[in-house]
DSSP file (Angstrom, degrees, kcal/mol; ACC not computed):
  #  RESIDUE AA STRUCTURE BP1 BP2  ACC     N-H-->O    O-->H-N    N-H-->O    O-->H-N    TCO  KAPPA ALPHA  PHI   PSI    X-CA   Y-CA   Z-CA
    1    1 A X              0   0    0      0, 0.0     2,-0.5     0, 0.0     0, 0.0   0.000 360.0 360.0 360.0 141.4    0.0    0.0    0.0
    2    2 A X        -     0   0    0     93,-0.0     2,-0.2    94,-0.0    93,-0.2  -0.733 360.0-146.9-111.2 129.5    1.2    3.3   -1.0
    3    3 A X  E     -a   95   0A   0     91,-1.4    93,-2.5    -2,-0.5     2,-0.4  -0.558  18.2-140.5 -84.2 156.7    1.2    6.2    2.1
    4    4 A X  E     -a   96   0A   0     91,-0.2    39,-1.3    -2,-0.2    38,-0.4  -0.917  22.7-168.3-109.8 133.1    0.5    9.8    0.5
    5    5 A X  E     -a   97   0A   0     91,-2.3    93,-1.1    -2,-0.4    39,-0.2  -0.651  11.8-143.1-158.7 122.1    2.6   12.5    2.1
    6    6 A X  E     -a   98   0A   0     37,-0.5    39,-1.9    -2,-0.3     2,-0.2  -0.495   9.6-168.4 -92.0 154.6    2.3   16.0    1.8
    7    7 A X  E     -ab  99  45A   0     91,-1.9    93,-2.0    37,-0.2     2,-0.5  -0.932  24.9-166.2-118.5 101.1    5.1   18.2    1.7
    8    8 A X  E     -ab 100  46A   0     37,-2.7    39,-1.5    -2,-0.2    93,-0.2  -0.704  21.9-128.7-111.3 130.8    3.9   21.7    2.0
    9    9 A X  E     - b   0  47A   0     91,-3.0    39,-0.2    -2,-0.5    92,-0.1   0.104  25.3-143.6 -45.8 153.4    5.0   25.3    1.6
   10   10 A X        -     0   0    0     37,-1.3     2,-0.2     1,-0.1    38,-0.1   0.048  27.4 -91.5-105.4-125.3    4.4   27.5    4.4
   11   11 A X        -     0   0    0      1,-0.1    -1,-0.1    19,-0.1     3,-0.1  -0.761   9.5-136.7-153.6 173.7    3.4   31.5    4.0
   12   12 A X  S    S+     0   0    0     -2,-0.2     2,-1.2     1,-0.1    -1,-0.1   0.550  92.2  81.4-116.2 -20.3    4.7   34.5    3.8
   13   13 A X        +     0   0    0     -3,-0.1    13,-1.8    12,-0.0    14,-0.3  -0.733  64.9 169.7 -60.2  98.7    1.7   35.6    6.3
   14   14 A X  B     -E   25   0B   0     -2,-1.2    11,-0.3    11,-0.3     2,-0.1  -0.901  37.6 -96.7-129.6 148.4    2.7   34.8    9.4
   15   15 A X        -     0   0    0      9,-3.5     4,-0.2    -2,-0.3     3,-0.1  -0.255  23.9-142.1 -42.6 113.2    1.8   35.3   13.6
   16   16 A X  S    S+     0   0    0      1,-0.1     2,-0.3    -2,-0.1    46,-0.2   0.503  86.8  66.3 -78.3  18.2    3.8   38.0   15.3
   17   17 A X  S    S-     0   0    0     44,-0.1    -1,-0.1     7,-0.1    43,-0.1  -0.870 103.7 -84.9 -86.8  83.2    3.8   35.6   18.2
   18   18 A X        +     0   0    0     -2,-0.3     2,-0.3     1,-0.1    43,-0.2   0.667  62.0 155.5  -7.7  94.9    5.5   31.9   18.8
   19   19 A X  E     -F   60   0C   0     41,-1.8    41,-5.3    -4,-0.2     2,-0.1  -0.788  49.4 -90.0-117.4 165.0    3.0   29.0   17.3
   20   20 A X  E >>  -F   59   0C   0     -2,-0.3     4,-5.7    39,-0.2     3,-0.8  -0.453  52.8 -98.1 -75.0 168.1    3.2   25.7   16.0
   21   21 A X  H 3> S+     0   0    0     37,-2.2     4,-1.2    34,-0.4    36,-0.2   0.925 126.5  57.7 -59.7 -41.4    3.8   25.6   12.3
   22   22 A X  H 34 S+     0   0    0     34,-1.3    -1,-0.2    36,-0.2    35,-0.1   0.747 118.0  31.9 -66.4 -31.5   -0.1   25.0   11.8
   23   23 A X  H <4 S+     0   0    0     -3,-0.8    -2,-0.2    -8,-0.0    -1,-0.2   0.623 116.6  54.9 -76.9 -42.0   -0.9   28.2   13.7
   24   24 A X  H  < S+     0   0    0     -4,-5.7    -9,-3.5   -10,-0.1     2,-0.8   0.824  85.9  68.7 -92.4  -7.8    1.5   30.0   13.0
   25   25 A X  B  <  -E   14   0B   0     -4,-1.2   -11,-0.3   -11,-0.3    -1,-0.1  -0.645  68.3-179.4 -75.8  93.1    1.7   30.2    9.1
   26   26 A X        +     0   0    0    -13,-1.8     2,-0.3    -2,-0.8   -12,-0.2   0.123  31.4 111.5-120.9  38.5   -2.0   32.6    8.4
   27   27 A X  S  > S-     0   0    0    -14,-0.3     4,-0.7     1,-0.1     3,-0.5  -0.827  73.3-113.2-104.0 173.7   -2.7   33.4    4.8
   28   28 A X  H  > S+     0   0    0      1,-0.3     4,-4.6    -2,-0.3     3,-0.3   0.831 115.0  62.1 -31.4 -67.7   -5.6   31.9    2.8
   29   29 A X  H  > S+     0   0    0      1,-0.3     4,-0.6     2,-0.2    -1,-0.3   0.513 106.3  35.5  21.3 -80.1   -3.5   30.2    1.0
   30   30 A X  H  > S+     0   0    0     -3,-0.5     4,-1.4     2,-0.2    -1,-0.3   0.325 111.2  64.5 -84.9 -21.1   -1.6   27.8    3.7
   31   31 A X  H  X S+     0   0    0     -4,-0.7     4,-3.2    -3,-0.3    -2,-0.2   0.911 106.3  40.4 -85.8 -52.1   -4.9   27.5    5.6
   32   32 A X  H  X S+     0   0    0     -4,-4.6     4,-1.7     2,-0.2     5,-0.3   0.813 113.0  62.0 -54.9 -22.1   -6.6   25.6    2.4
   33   33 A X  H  X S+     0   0    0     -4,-0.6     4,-2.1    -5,-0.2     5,-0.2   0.994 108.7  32.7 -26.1 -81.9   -3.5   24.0    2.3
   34   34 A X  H  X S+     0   0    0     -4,-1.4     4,-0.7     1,-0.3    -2,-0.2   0.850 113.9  58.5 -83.0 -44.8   -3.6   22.3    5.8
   35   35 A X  H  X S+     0   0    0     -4,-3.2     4,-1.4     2,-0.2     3,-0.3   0.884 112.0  40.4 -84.7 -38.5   -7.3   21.8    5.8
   36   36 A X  H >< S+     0   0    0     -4,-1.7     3,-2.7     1,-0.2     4,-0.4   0.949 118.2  52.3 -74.3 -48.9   -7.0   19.4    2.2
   37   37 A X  H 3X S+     0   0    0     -4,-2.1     4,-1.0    -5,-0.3     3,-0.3   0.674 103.0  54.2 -38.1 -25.1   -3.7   17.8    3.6
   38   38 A X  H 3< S+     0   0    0     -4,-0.7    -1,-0.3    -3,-0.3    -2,-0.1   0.771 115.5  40.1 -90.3 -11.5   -5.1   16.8    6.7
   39   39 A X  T << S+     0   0    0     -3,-2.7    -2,-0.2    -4,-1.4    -1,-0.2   0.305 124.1  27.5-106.7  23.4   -7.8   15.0    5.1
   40   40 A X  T  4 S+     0   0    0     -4,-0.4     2,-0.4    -3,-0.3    -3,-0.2   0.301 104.7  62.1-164.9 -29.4   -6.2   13.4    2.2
   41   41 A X  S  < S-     0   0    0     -4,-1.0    -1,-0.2    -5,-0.4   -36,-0.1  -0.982  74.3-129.0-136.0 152.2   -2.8   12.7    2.7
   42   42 A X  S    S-     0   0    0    -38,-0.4     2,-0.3    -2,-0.4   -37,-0.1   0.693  92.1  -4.9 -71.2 -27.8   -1.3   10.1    5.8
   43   43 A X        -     0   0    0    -39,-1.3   -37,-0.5     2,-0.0     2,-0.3  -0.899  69.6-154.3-160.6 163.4    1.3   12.6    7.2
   44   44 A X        -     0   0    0     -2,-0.3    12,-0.6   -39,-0.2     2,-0.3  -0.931   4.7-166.5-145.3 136.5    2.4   16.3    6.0
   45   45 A X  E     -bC   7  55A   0    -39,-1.9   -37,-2.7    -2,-0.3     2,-0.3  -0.813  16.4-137.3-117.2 158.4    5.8   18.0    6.6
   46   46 A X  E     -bC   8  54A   0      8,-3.1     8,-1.1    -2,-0.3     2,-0.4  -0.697  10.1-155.1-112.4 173.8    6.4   21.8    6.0
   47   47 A X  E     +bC   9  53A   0    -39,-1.5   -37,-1.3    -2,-0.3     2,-0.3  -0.969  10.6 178.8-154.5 153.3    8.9   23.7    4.6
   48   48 A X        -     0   0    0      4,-1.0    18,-0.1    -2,-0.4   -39,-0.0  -0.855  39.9-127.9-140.6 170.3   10.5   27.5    4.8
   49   49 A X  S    S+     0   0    0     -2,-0.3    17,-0.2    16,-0.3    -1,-0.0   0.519 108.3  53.8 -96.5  -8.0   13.0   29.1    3.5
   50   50 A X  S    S+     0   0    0     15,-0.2    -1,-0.1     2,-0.1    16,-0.1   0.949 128.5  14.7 -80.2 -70.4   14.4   30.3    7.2
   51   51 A X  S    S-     0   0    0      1,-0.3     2,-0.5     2,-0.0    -2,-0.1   0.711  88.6-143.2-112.0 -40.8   14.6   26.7    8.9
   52   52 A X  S    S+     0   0    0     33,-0.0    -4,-1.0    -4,-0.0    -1,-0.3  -0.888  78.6  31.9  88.6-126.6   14.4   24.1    5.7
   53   53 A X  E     +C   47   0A   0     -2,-0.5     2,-0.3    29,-0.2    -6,-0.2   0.248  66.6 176.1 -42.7 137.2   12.1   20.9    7.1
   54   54 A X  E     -C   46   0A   0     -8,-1.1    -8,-3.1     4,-0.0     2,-0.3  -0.966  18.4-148.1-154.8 153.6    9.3   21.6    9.9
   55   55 A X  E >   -C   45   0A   0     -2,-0.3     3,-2.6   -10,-0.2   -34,-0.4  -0.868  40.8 -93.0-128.5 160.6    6.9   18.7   11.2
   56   56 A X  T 3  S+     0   0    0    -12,-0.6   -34,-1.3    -2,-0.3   -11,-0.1   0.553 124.5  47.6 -27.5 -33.5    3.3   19.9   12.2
   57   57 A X  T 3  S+     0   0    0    -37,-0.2    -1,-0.2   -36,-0.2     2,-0.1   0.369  75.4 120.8-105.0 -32.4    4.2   20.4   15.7
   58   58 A X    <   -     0   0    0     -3,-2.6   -37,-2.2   -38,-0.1     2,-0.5  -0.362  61.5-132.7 -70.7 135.6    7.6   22.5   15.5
   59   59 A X  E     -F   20   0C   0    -39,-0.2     2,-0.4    -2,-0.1   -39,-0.2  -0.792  24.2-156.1-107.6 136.1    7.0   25.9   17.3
   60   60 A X  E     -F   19   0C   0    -41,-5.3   -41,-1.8    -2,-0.5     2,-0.2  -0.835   8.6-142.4-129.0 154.4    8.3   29.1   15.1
   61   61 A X        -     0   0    0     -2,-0.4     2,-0.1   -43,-0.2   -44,-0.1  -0.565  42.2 -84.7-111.3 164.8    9.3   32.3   16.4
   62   62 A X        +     0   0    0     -2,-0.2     2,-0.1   -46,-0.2    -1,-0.1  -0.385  68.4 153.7-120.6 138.8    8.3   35.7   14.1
   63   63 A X        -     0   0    0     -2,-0.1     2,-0.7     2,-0.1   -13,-0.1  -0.584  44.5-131.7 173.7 145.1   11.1   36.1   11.4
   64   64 A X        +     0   0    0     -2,-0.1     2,-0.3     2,-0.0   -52,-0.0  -0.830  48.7 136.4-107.9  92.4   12.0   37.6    7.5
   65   65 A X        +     0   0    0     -2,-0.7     2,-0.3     4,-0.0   -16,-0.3  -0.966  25.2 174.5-122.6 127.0   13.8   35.1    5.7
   66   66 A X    >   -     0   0    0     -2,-0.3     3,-1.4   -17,-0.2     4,-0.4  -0.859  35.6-132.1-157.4 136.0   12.7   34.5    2.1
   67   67 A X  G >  S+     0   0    0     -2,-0.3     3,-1.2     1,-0.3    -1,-0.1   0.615  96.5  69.8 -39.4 -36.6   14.0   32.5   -0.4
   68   68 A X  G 3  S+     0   0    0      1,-0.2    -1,-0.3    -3,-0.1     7,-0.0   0.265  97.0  57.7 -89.1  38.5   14.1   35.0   -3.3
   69   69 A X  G <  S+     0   0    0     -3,-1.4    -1,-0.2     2,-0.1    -2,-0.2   0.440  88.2  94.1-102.8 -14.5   16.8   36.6   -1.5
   70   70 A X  S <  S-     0   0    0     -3,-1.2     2,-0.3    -4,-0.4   -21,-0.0   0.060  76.8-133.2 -33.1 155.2   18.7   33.4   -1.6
   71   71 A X     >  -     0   0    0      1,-0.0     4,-1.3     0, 0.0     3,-0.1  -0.672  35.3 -91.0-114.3-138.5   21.1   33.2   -4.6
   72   72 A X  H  > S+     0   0    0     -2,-0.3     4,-2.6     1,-0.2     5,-0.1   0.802 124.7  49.5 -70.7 -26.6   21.1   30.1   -6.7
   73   73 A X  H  > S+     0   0    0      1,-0.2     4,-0.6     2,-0.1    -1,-0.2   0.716 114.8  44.2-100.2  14.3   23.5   28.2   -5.1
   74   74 A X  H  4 S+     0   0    0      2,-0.2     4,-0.4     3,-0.1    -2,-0.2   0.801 107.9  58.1 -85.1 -21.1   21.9   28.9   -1.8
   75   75 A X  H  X S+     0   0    0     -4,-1.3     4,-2.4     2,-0.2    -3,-0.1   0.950 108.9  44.8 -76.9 -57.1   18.6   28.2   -3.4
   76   76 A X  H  X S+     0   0    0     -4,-2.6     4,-1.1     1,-0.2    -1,-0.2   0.641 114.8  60.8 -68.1  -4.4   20.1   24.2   -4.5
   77   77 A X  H  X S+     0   0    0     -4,-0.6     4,-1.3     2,-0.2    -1,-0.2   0.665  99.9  42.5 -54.8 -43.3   21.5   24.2   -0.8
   78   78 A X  H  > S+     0   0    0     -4,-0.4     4,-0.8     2,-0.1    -2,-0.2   0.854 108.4  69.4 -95.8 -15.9   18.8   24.4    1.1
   79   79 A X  H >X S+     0   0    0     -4,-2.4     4,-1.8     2,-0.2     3,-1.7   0.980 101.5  40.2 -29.0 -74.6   17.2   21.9   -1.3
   80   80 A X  H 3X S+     0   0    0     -4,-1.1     4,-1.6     1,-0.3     5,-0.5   0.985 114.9  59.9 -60.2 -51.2   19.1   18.8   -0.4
   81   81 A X  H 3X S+     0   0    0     -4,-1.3     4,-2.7     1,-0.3    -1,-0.3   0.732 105.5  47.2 -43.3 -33.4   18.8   20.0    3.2
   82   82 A X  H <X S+     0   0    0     -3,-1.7     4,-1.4    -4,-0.8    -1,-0.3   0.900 116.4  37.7 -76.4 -74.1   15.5   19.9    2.9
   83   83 A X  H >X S+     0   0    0     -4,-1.8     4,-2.2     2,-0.2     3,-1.3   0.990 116.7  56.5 -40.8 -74.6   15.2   16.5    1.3
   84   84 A X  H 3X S+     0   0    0     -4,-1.6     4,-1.1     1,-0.3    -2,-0.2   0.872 108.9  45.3 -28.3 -62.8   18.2   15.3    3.7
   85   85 A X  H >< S+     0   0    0     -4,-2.7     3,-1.2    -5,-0.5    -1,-0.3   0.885 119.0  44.8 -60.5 -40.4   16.3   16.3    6.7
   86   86 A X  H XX S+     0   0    0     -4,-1.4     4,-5.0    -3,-1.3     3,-1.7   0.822 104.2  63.1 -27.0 -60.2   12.9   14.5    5.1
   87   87 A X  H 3< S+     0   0    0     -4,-2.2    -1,-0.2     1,-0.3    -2,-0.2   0.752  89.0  64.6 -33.6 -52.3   14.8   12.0    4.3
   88   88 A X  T << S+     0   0    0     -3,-1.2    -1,-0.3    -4,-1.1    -2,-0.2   0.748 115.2  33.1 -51.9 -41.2   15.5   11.4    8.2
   89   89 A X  T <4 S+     0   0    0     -3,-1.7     2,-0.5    -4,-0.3    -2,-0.2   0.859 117.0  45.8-107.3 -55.2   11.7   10.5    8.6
   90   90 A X     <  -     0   0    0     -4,-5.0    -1,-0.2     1,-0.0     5,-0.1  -0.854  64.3-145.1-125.8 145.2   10.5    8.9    5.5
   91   91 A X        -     0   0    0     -2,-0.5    -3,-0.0     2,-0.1    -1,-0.0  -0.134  29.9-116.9 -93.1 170.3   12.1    6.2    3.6
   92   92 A X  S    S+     0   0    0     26,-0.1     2,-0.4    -5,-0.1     3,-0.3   0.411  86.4 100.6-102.8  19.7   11.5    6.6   -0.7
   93   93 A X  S    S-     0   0    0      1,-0.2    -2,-0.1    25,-0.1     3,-0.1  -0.833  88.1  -0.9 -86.6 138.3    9.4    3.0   -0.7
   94   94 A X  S    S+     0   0    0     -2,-0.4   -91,-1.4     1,-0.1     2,-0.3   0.931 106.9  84.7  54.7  50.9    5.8    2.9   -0.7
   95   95 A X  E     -a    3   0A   0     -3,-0.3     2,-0.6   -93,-0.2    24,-0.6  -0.894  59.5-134.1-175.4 169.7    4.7    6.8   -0.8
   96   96 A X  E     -ad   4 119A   0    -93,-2.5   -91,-2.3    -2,-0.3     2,-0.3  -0.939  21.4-136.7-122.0  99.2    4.1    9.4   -2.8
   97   97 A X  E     -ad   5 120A   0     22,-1.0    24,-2.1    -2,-0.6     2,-0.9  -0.433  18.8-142.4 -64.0 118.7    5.4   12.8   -1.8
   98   98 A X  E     -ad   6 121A   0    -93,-1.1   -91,-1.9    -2,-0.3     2,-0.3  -0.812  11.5-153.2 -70.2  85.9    2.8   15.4   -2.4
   99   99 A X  E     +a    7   0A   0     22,-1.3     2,-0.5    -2,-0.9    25,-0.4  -0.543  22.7 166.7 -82.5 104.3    4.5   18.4   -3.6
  100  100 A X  E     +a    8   0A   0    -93,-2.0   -91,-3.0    -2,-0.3     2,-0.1  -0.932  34.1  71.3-135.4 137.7    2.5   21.7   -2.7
  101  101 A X  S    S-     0   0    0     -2,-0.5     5,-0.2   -93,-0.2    23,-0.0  -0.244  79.9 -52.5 112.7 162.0    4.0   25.2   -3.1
  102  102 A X     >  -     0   0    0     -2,-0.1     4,-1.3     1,-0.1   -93,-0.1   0.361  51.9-111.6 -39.8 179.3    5.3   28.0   -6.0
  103  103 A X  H  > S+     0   0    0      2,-0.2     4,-3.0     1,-0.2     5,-0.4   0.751 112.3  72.5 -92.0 -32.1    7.6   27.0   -8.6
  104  104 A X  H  > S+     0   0    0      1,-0.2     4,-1.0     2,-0.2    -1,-0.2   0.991 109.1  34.7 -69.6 -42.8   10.4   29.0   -7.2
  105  105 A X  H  > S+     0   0    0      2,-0.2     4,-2.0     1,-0.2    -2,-0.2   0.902 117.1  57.4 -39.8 -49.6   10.7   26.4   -4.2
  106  106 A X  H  X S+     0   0    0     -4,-1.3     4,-3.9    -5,-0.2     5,-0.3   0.729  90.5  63.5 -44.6 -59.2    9.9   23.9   -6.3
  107  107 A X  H  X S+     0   0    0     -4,-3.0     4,-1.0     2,-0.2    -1,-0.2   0.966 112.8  39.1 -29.7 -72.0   12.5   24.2   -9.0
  108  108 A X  H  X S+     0   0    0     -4,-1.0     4,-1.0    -5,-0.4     3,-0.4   0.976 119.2  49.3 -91.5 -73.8   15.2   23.4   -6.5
  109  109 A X  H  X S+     0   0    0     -4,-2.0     4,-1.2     1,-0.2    -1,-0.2   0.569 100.2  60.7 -20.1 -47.7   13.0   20.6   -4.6
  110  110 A X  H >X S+     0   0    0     -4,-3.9     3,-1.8     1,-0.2     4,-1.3   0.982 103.8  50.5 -82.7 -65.1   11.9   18.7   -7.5
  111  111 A X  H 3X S+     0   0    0     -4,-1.0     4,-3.1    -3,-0.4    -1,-0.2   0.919 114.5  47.5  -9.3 -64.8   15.9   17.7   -8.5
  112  112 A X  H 3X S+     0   0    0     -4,-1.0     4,-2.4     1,-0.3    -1,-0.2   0.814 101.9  58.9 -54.5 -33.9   16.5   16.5   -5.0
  113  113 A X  H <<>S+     0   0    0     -3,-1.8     5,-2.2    -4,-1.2    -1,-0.3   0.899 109.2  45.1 -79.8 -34.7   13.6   14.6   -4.7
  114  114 A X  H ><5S+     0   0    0     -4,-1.3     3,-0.6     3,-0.2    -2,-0.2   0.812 105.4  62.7  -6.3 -71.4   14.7   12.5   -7.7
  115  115 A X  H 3<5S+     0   0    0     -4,-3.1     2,-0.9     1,-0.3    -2,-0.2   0.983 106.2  41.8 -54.5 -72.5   17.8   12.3   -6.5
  116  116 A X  T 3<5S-     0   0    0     -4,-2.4    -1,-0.3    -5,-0.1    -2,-0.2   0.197 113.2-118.0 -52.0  11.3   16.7   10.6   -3.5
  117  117 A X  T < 5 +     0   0    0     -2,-0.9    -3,-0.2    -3,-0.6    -1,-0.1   0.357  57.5 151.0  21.0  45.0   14.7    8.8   -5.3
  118  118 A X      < -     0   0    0     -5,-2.2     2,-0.7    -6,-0.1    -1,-0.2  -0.251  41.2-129.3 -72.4 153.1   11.0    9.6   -4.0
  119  119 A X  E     +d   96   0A   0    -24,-0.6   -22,-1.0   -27,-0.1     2,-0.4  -0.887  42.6 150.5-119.8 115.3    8.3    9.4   -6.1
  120  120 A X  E     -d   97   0A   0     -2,-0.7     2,-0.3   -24,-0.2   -22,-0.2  -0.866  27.6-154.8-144.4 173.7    6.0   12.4   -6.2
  121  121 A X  E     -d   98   0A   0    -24,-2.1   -22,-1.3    -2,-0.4     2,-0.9  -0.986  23.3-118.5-151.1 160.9    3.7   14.4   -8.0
  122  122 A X    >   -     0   0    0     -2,-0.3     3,-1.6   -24,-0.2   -22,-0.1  -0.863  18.8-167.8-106.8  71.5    2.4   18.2   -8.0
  123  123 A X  T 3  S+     0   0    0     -2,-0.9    -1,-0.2     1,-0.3   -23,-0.1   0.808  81.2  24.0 -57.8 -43.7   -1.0   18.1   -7.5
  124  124 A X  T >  S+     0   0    0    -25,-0.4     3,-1.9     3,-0.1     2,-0.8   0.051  80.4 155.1-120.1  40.4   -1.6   21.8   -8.4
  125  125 A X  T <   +     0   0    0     -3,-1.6     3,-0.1     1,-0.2    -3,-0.1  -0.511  63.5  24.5 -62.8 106.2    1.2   22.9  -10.6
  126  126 A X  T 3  S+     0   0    0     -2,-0.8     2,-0.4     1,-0.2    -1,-0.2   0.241  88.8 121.6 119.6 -31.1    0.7   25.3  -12.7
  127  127 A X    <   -     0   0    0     -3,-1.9    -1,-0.2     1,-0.1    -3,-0.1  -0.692  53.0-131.4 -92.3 113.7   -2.1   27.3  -11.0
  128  128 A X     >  -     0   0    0     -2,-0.4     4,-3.6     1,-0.1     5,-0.2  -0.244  38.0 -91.7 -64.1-179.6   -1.9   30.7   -9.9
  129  129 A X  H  > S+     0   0    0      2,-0.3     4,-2.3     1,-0.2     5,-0.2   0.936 123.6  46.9 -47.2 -63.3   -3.0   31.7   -6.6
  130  130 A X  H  > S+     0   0    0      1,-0.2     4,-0.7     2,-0.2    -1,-0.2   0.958 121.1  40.9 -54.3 -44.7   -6.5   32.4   -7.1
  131  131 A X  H >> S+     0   0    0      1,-0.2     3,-2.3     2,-0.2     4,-0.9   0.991 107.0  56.2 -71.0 -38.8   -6.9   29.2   -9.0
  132  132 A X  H >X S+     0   0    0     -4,-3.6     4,-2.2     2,-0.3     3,-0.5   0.859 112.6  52.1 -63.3 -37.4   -4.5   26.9   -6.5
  133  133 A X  H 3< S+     0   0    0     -4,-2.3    -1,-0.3     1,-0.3    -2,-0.2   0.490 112.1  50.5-100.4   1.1   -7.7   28.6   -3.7
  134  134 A X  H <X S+     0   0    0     -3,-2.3     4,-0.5    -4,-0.7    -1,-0.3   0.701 102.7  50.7 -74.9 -30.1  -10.2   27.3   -6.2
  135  135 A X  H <X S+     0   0    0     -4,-0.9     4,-0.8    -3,-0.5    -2,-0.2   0.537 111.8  49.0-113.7 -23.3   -9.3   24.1   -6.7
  136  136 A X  H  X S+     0   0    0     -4,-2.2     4,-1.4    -5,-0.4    -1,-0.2   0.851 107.6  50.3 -75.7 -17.0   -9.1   23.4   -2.9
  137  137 A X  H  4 S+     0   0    0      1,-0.2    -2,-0.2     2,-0.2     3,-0.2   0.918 117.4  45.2 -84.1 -25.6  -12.4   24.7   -1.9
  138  138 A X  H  < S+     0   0    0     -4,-0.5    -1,-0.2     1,-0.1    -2,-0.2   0.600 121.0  46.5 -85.4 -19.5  -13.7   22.3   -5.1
  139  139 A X  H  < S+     0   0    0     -4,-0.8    -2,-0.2    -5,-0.0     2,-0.2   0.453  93.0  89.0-126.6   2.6  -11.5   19.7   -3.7
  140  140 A X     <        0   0    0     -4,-1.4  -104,-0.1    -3,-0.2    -3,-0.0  -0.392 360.0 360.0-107.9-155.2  -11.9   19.4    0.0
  141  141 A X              0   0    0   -106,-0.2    -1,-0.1    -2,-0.2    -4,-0.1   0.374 360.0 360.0 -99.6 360.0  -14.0   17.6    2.4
């Protein structure tokens, strides 16, 4: 049997107070996120451009880190970390990494995950914003 597990971007809206990743992360955007993910896929990881890997549970402090200040080879750095640290939790037999955030993350994630040899797919790739918050409201529970 094959486990589904999303790996989802987090926001750029965030709580000027210390939450868990699930609280603290507050656009539209990331909330339709975690509401189809919790009902659809068997476990969900996050990801930032500050911290690289975050599990549901990990408590985040107010800070302005964002990737497109990165430059490229910072960008394919904090990939494999990303994957490395993933890596740590879930093996690349029997699941399907759900791949949910912009392209510019994505780009450098999609390589890594290859590499490592996970098998995933991109449920809304492609989609702008408006559409990406269409196709969850048509597509949750």
């Amino acid at each position: 049997m094959t486990v589904k597990v999303g790996l989802l971007a987090t926001a750029r809206k965030k709580s000027q107070k210390s939450a868990p990743v699930i609280e603290f992360y507050q656009s539209p955007l990331f909330q339709k996120t975690l509401e189809y993910a919790s009902h659809n896929y068997d476990r969900m990881y996050f990801y930032n451009a500050k911290d690289g890997l975050l599990l549901p549970t990990d408590i985040m402090d107010p800070y302005d880190v964002s990737i497109k200040t990165f430059t490229h080879q910072q960008r394919e750095e904090w990939a494999q970390k990303v994957i490395e640290q993933f890596s740590t939790y879930e093996t690349s037999t029997n699941i399907t990494v759900c791949l949910h955030g912009g392209s510019v993350y994505r780009k450098h994630l999609e390589p890594q995950l290859n590499r490592f040899n996970y098998h995933y797919e991109v449920p809304l790739k492609g989609l702008g914003i408006g559409e990406q918050l269409s196709w969850y409201q048509r597509n949750s529970v």
